[in-house]
Backbone as XML, in Angstrom:
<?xml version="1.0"?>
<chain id="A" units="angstrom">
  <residue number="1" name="UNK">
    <atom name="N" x="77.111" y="128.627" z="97.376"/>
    <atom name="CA" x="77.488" y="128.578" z="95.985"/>
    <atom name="C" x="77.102" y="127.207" z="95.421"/>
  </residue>
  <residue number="2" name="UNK">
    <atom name="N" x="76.045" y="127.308" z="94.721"/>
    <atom name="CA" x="75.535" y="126.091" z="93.971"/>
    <atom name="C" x="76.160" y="125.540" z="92.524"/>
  </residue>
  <residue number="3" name="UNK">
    <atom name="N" x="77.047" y="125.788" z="91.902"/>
    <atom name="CA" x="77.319" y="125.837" z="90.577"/>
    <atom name="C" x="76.848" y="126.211" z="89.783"/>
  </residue>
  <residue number="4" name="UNK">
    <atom name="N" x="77.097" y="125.733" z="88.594"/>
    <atom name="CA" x="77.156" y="125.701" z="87.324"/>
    <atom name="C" x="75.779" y="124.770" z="86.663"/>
  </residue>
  <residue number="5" name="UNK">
    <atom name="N" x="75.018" y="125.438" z="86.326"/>
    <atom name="CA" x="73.780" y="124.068" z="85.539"/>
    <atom name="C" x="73.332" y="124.503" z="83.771"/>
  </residue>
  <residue number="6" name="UNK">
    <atom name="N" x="74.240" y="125.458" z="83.809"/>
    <atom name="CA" x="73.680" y="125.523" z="82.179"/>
    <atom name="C" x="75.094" y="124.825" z="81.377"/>
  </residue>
  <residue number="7" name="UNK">
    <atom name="N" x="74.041" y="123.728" z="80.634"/>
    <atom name="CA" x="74.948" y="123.088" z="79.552"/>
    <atom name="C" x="76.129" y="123.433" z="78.835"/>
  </residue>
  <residue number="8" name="UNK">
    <atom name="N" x="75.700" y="124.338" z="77.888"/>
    <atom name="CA" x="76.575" y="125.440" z="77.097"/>
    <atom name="C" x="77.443" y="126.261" z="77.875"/>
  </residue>
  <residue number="9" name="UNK">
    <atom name="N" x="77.571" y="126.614" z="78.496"/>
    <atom name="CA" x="78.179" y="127.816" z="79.922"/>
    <atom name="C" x="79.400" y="126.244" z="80.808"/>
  </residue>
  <residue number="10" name="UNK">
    <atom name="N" x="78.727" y="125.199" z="81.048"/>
    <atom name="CA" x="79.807" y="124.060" z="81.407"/>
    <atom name="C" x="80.662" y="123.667" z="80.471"/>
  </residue>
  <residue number="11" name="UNK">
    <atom name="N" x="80.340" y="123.300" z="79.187"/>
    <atom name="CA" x="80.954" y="123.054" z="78.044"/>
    <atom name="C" x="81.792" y="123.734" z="77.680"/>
  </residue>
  <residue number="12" name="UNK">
    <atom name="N" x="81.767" y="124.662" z="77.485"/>
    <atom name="CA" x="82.210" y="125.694" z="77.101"/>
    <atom name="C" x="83.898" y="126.008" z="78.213"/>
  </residue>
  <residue number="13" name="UNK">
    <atom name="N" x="83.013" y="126.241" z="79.650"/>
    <atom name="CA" x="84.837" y="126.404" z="80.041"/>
    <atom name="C" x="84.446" y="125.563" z="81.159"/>
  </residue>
  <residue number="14" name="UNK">
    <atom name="N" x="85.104" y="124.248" z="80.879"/>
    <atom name="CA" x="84.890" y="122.859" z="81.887"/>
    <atom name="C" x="86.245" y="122.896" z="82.208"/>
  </residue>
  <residue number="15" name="UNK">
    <atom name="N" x="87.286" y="122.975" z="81.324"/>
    <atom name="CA" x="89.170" y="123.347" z="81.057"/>
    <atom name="C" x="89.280" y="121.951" z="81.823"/>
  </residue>
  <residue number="16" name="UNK">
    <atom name="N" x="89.673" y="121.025" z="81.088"/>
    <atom name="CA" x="90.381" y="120.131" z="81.820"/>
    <atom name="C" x="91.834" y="120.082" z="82.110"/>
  </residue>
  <residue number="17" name="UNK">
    <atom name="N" x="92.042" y="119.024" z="83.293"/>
    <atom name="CA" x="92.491" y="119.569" z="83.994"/>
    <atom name="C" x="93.859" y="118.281" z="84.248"/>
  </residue>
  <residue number="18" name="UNK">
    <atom name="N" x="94.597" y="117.444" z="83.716"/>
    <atom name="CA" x="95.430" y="115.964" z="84.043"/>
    <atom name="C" x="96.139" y="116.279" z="85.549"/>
  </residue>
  <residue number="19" name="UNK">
    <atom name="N" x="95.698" y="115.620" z="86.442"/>
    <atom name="CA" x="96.322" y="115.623" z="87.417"/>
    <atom name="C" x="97.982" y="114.541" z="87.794"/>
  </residue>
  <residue number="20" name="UNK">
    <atom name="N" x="99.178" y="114.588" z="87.658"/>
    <atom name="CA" x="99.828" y="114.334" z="88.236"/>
    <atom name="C" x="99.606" y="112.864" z="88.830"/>
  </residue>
  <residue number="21" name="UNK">
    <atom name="N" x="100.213" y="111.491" z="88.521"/>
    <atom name="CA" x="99.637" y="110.599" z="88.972"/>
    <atom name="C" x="99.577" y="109.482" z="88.203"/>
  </residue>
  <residue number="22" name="UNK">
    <atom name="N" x="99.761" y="108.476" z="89.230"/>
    <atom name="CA" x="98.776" y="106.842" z="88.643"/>
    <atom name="C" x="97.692" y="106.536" z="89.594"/>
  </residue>
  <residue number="23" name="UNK">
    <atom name="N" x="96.714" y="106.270" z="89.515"/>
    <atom name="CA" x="95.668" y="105.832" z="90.240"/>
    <atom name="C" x="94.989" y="104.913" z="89.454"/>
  </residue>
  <residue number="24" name="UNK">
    <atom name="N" x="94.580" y="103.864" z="91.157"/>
    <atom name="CA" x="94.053" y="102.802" z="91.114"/>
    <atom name="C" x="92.638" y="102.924" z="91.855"/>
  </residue>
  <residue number="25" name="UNK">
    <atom name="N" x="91.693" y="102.001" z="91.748"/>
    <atom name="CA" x="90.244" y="101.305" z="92.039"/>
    <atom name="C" x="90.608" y="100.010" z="92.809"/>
  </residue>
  <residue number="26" name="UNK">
    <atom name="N" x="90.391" y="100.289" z="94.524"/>
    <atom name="CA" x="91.001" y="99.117" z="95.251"/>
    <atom name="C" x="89.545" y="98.915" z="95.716"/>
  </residue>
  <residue number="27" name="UNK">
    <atom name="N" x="88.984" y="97.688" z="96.519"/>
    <atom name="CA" x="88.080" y="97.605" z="97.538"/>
    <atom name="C" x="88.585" y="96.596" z="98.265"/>
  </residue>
  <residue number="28" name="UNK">
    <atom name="N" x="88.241" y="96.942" z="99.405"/>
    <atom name="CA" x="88.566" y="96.459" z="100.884"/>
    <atom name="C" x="87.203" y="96.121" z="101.620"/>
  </residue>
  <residue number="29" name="UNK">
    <atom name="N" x="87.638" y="95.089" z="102.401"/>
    <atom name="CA" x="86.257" y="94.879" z="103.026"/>
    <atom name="C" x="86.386" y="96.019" z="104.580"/>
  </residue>
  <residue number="30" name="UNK">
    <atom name="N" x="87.316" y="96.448" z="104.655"/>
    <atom name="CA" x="87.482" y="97.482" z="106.217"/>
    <atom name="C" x="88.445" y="98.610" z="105.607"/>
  </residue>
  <residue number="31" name="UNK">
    <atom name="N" x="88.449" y="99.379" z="106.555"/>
    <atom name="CA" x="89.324" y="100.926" z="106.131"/>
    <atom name="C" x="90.391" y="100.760" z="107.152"/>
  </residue>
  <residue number="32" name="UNK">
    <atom name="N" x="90.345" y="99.774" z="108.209"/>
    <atom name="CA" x="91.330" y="99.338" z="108.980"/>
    <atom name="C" x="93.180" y="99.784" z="108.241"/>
  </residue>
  <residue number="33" name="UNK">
    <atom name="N" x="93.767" y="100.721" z="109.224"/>
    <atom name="CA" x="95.164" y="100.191" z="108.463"/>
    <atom name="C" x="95.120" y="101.054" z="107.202"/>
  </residue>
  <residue number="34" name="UNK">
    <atom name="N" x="94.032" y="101.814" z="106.983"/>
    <atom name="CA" x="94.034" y="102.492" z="105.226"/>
    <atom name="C" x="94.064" y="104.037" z="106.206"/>
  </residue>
  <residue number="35" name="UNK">
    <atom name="N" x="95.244" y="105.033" z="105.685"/>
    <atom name="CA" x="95.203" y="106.468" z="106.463"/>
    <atom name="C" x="94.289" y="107.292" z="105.520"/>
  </residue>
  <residue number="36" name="UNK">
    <atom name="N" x="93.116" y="107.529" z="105.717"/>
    <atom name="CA" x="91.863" y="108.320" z="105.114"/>
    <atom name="C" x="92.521" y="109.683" z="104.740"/>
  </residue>
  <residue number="37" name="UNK">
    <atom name="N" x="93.656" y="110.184" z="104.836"/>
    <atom name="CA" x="94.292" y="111.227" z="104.256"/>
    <atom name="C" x="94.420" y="110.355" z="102.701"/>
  </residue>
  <residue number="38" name="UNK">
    <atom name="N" x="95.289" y="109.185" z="102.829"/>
    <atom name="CA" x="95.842" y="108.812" z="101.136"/>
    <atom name="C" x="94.378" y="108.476" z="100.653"/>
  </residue>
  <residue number="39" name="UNK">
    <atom name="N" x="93.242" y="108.607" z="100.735"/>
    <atom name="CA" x="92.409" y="108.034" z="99.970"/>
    <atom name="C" x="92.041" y="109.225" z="99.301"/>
  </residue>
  <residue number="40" name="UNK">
    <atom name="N" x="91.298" y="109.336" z="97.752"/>
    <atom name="CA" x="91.126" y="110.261" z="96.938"/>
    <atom name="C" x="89.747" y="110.325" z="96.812"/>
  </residue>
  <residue number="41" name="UNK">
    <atom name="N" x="89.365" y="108.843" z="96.838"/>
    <atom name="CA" x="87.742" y="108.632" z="96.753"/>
    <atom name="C" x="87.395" y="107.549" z="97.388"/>
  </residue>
  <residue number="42" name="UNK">
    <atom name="N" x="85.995" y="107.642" z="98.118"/>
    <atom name="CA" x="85.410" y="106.136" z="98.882"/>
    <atom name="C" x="84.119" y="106.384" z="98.397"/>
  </residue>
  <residue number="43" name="UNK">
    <atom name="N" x="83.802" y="105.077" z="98.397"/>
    <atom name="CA" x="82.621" y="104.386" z="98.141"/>
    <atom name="C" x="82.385" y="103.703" z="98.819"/>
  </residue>
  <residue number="44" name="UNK">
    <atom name="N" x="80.696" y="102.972" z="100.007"/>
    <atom name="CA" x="80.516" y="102.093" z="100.271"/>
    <atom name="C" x="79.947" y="101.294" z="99.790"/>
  </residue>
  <residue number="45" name="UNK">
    <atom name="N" x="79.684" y="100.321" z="99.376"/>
    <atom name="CA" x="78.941" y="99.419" z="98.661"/>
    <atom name="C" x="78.546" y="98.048" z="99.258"/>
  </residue>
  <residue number="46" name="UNK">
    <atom name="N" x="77.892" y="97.636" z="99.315"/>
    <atom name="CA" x="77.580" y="95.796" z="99.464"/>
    <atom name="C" x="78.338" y="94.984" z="100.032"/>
  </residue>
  <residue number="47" name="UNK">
    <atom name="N" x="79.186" y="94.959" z="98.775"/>
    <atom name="CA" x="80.287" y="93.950" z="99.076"/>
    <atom name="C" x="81.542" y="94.486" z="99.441"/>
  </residue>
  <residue number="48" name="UNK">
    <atom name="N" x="81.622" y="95.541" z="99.962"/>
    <atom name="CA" x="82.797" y="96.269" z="100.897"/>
    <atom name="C" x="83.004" y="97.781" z="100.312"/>
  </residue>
  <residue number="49" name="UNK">
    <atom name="N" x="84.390" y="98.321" z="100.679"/>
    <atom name="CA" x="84.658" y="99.536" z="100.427"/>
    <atom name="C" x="85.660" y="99.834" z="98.888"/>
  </residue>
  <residue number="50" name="UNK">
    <atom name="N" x="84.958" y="100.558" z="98.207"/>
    <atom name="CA" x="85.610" y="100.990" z="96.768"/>
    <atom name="C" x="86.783" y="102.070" z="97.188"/>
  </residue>
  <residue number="51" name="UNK">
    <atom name="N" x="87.742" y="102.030" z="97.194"/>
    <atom name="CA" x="88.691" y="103.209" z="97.107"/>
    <atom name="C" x="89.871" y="103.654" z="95.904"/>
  </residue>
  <residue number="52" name="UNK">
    <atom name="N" x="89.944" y="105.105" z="96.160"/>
    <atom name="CA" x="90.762" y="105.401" z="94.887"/>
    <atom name="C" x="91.657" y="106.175" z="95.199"/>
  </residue>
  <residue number="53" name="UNK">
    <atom name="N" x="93.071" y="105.479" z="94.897"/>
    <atom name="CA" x="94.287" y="106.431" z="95.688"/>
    <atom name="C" x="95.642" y="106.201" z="94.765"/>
  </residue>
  <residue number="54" name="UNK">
    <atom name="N" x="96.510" y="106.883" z="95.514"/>
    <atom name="CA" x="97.661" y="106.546" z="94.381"/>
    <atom name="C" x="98.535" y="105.189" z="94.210"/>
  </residue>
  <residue number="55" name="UNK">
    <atom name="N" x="98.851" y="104.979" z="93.111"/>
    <atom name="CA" x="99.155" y="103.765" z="92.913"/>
    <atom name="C" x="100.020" y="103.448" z="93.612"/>
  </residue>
  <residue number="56" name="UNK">
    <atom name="N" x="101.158" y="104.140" z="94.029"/>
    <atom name="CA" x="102.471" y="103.872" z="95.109"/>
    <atom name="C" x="102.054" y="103.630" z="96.603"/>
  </residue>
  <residue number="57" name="UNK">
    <atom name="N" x="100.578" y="104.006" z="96.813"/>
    <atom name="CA" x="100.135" y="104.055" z="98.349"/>
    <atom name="C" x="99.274" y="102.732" z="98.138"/>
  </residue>
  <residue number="58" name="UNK">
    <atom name="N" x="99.094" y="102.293" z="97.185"/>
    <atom name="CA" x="97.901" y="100.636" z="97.201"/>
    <atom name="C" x="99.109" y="99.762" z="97.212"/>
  </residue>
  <residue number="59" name="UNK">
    <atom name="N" x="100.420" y="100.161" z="96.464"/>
    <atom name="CA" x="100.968" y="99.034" z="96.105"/>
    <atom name="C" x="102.509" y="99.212" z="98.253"/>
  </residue>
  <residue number="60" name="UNK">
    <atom name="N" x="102.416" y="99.842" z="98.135"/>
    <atom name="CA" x="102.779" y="99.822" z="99.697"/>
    <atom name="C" x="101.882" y="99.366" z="100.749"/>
  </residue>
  <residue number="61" name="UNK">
    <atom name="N" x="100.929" y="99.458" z="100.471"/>
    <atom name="CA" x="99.519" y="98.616" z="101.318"/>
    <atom name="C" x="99.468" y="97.351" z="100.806"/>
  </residue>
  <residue number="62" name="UNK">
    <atom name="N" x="100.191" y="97.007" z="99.870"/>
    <atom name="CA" x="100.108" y="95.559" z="99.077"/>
    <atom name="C" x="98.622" y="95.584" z="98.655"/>
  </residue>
  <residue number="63" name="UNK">
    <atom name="N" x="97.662" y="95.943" z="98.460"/>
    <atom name="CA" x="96.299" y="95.958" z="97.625"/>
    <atom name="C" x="96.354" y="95.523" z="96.221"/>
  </residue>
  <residue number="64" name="UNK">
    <atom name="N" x="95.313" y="94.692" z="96.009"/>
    <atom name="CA" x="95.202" y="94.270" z="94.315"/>
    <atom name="C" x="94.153" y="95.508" z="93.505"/>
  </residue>
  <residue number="65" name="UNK">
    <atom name="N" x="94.843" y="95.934" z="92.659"/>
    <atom name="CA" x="94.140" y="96.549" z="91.567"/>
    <atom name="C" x="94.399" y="95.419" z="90.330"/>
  </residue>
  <residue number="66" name="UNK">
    <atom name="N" x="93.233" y="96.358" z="89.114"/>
    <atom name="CA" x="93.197" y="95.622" z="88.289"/>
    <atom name="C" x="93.413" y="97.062" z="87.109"/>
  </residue>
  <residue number="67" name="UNK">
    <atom name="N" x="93.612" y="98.123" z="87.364"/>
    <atom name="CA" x="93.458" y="99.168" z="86.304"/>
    <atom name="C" x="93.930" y="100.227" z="86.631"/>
  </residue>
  <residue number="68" name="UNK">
    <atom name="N" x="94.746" y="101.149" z="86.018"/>
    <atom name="CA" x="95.507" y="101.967" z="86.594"/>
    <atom name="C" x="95.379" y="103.350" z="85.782"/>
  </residue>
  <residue number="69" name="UNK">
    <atom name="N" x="94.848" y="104.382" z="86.447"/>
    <atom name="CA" x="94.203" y="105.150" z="85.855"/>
    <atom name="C" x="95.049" y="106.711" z="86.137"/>
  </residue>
  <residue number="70" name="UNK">
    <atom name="N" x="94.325" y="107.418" z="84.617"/>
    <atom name="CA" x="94.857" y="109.413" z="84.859"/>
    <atom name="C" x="93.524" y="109.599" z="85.259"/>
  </residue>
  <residue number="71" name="UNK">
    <atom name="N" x="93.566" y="110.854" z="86.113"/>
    <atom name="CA" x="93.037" y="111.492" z="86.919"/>
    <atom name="C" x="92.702" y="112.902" z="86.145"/>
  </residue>
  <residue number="72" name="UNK">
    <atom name="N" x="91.205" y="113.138" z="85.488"/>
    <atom name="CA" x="91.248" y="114.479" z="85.007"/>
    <atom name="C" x="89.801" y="115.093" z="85.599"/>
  </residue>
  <residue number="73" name="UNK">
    <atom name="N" x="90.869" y="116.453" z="85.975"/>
    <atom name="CA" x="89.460" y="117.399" z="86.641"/>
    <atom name="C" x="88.838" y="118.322" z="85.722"/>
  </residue>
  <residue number="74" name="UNK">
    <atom name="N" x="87.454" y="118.333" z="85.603"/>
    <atom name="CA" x="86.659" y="119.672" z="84.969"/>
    <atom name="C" x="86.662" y="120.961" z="86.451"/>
  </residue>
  <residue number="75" name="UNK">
    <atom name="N" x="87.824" y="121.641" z="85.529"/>
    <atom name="CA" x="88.038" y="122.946" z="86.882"/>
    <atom name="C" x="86.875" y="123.581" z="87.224"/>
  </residue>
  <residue number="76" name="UNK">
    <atom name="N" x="85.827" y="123.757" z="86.009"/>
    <atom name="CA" x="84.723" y="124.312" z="86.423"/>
    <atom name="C" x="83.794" y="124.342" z="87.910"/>
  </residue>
  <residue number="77" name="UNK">
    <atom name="N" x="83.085" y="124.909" z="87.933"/>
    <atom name="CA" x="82.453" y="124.084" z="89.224"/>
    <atom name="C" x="80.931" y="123.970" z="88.749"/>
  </residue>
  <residue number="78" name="UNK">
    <atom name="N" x="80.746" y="122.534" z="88.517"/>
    <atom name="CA" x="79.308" y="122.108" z="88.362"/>
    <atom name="C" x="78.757" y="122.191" z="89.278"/>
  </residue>
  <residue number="79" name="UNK">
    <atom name="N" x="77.022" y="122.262" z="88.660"/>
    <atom name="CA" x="76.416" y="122.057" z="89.806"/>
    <atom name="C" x="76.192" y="120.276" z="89.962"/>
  </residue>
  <residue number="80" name="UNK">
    <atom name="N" x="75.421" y="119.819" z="91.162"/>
    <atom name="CA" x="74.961" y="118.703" z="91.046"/>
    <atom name="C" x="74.039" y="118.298" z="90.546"/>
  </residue>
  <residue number="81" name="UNK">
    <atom name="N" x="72.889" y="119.517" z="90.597"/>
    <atom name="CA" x="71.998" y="118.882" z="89.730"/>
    <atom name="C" x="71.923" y="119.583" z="88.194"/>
  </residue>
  <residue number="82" name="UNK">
    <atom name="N" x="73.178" y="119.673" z="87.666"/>
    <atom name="CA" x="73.308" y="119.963" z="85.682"/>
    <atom name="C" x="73.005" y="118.871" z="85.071"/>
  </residue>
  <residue number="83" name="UNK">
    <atom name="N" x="72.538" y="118.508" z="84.360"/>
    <atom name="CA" x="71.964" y="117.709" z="83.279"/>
    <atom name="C" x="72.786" y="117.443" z="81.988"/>
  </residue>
  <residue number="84" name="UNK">
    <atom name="N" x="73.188" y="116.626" z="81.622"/>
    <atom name="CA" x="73.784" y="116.804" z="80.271"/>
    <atom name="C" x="75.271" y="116.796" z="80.509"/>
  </residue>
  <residue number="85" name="UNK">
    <atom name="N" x="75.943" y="117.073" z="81.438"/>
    <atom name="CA" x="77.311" y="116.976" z="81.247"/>
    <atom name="C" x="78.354" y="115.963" z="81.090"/>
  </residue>
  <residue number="86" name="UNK">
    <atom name="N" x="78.150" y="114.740" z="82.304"/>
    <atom name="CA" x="78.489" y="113.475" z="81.826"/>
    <atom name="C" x="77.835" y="113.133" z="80.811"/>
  </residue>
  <residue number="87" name="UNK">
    <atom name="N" x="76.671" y="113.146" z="80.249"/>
    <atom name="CA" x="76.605" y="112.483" z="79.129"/>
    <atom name="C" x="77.223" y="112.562" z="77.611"/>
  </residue>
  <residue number="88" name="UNK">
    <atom name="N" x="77.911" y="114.456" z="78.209"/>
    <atom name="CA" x="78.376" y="115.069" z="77.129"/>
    <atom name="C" x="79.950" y="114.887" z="76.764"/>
  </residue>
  <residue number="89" name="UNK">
    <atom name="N" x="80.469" y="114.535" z="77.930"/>
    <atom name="CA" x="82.082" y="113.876" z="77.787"/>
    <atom name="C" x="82.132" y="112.791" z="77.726"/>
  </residue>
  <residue number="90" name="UNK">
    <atom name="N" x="81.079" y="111.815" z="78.285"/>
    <atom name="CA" x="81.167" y="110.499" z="78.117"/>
    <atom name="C" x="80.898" y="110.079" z="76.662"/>
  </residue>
  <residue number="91" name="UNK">
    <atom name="N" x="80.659" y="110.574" z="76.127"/>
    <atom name="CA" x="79.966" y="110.440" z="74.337"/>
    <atom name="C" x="81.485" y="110.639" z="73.707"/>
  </residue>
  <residue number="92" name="UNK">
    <atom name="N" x="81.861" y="112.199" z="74.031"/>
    <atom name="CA" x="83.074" y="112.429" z="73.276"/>
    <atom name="C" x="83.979" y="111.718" z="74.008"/>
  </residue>
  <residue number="93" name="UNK">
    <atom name="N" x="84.262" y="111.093" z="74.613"/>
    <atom name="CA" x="85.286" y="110.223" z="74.973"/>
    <atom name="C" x="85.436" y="108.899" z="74.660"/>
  </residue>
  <residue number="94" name="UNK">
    <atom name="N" x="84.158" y="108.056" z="74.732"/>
    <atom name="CA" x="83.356" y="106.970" z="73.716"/>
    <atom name="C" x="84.081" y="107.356" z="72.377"/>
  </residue>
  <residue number="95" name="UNK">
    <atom name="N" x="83.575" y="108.013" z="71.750"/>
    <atom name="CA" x="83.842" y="108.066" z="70.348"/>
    <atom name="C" x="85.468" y="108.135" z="69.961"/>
  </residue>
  <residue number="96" name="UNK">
    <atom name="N" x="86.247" y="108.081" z="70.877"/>
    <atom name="CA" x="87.448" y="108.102" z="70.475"/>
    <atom name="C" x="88.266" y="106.579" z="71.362"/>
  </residue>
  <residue number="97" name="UNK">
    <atom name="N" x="87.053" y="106.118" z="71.539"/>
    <atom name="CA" x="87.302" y="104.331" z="72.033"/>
    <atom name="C" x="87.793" y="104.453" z="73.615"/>
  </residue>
  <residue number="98" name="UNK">
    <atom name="N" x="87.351" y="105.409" z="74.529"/>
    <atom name="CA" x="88.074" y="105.566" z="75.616"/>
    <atom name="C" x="86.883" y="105.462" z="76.741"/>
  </residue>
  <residue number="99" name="UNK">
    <atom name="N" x="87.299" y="104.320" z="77.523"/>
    <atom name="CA" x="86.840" y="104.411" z="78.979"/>
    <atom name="C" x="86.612" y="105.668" z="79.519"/>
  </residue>
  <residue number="100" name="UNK">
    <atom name="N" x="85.350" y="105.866" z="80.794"/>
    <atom name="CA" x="86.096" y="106.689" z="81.840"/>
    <atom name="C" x="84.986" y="105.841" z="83.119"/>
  </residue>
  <residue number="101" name="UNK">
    <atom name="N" x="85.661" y="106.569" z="84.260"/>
    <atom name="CA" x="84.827" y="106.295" z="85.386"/>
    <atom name="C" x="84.758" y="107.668" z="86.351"/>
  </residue>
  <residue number="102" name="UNK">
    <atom name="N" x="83.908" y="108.254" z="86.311"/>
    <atom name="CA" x="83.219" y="109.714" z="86.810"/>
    <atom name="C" x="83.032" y="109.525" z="88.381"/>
  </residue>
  <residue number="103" name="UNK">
    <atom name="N" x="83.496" y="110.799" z="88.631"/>
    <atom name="CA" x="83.177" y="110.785" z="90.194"/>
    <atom name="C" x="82.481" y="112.473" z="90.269"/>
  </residue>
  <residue number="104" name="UNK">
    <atom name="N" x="81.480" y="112.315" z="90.697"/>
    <atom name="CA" x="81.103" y="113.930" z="90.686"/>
    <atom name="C" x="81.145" y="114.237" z="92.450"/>
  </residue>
  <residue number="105" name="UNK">
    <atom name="N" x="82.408" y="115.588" z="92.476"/>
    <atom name="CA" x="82.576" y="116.042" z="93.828"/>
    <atom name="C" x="80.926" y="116.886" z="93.762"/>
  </residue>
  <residue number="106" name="UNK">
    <atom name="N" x="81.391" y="117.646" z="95.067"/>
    <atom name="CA" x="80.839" y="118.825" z="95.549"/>
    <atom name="C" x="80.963" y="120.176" z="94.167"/>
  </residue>
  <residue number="107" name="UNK">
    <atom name="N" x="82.469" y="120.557" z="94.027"/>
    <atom name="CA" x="82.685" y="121.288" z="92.951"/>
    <atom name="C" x="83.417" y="120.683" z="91.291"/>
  </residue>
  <residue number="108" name="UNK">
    <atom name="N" x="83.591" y="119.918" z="91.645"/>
    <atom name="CA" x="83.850" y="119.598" z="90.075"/>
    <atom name="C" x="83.802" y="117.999" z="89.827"/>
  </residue>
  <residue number="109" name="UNK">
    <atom name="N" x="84.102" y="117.931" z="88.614"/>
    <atom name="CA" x="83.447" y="116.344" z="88.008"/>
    <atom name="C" x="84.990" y="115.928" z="88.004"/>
  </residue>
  <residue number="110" name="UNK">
    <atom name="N" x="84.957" y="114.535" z="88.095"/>
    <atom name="CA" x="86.606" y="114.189" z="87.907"/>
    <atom name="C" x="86.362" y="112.927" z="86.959"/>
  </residue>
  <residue number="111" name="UNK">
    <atom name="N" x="87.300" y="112.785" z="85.734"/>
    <atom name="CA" x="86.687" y="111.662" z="85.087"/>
    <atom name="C" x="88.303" y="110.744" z="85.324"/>
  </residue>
  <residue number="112" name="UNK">
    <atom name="N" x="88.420" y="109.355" z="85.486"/>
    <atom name="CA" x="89.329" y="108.928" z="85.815"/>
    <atom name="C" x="89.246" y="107.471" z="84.331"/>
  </residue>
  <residue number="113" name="UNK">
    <atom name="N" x="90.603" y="108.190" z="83.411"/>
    <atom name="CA" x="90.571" y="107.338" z="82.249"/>
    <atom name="C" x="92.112" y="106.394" z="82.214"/>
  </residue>
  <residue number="114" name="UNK">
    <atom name="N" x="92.061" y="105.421" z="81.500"/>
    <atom name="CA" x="92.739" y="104.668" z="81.481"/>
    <atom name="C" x="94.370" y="105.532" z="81.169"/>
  </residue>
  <residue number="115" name="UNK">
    <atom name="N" x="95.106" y="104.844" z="82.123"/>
    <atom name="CA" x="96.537" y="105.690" z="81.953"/>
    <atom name="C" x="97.218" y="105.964" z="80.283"/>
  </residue>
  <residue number="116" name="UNK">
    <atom name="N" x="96.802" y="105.256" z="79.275"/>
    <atom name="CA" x="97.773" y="105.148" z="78.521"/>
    <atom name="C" x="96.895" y="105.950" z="77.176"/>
  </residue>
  <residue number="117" name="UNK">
    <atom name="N" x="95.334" y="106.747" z="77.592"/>
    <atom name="CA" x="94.559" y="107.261" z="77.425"/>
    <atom name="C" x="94.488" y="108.550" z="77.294"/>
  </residue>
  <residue number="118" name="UNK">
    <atom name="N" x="95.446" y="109.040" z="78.196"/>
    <atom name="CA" x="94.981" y="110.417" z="79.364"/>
    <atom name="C" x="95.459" y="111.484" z="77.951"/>
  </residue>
  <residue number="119" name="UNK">
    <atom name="N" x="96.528" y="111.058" z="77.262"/>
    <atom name="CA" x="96.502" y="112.651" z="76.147"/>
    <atom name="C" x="95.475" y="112.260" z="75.507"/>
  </residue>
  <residue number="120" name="UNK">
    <atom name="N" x="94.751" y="111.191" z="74.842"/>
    <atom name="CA" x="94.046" y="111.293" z="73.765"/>
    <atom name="C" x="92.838" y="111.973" z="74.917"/>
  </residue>
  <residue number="121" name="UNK">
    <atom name="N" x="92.549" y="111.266" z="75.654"/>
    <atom name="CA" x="91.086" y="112.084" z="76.818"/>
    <atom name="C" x="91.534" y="113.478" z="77.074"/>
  </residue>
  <residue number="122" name="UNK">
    <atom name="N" x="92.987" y="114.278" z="77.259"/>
    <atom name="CA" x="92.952" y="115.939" z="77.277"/>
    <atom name="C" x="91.943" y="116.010" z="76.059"/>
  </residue>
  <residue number="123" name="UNK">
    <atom name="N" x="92.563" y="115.649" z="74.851"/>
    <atom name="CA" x="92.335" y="116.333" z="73.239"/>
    <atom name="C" x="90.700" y="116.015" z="73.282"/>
  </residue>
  <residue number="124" name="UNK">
    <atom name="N" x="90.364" y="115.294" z="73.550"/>
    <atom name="CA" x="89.312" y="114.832" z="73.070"/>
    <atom name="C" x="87.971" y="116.021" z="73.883"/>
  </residue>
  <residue number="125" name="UNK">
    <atom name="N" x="88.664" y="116.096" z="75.358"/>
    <atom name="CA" x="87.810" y="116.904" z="76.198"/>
    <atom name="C" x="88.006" y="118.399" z="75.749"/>
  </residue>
  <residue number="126" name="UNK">
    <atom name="N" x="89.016" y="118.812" z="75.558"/>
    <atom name="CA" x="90.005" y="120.173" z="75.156"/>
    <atom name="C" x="88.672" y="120.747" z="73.818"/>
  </residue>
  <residue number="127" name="UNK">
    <atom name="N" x="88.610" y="119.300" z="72.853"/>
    <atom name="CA" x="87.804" y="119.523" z="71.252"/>
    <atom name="C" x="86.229" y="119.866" z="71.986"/>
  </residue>
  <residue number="128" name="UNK">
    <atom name="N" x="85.556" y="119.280" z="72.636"/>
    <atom name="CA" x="84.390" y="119.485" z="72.848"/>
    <atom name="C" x="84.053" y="120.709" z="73.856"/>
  </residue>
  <residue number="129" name="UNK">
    <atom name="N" x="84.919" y="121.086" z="74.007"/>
    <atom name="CA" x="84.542" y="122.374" z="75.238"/>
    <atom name="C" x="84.890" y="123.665" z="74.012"/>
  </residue>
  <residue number="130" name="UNK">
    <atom name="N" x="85.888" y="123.312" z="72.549"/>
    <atom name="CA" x="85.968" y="124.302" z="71.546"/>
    <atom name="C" x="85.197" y="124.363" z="70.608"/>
  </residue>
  <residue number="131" name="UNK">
    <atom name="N" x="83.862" y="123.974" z="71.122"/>
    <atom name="CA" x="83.170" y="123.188" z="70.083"/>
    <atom name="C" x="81.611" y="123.998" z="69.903"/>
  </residue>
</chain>
């Protein structure tokens, strides 16, 4: 099952999705001591490991964040290679002055916006998929 790659057909029923939650953007230089169950997302990078987990599990690990984020899923299931879709929430989410930071799974896109954000980012995502 490959997804979803037509524009209009994603747009259309992407249904977002607010997950339950505060989440943070930690990096660590080791995964040492970090239980790979609480992690939500990893990244390796350069200068160590990007992770994204819940805020009660960084701040019990004592970890420094700097941003504390809602968690919203497009239930849909994209494909990976669709065209146009981040560019198409990232615009409408822009335009209503709002961050995001995108993680594209296997089956769906997860956009992770600033906590104090997350209703205006439902409405905003909710308007462009009625659109």
């Amino acid at each position: 099952m490959t997804g979803e790659t037509n524009l209009t057909t994603l747009l259309k029923n992407m249904t977002p999705v607010l997950n339950e939650g505060n989440y943070v953007y930690c990096t660590v230089s080791s995964l040492h001591g970090i239980d790979t169950a609480d992690i939500l997302g990893l990244f390796k990078e350069t200068e160590g490991f990007t992770i994204i987990l819940k805020k009660e599990i960084a701040d019990q690990l004592k970890l420094d964040y700097s941003y504390t984020a809602a968690w919203i899923t497009l239930s849909i299931h994209s494909s990976l290679a669709a065209t146009g879709l981040t560019a198409a929430f990232a615009t409408a989410l822009a335009q209503e002055g709002i961050s995001c930071n995108v993680v594209a799974a296997y089956y769906h896109d997860h956009i992770f916006v600033a906590k104090e954000d997350a209703d205006s980012a439902m409405a905003a995502l909710k308007n462009l998929s009625n659109q």
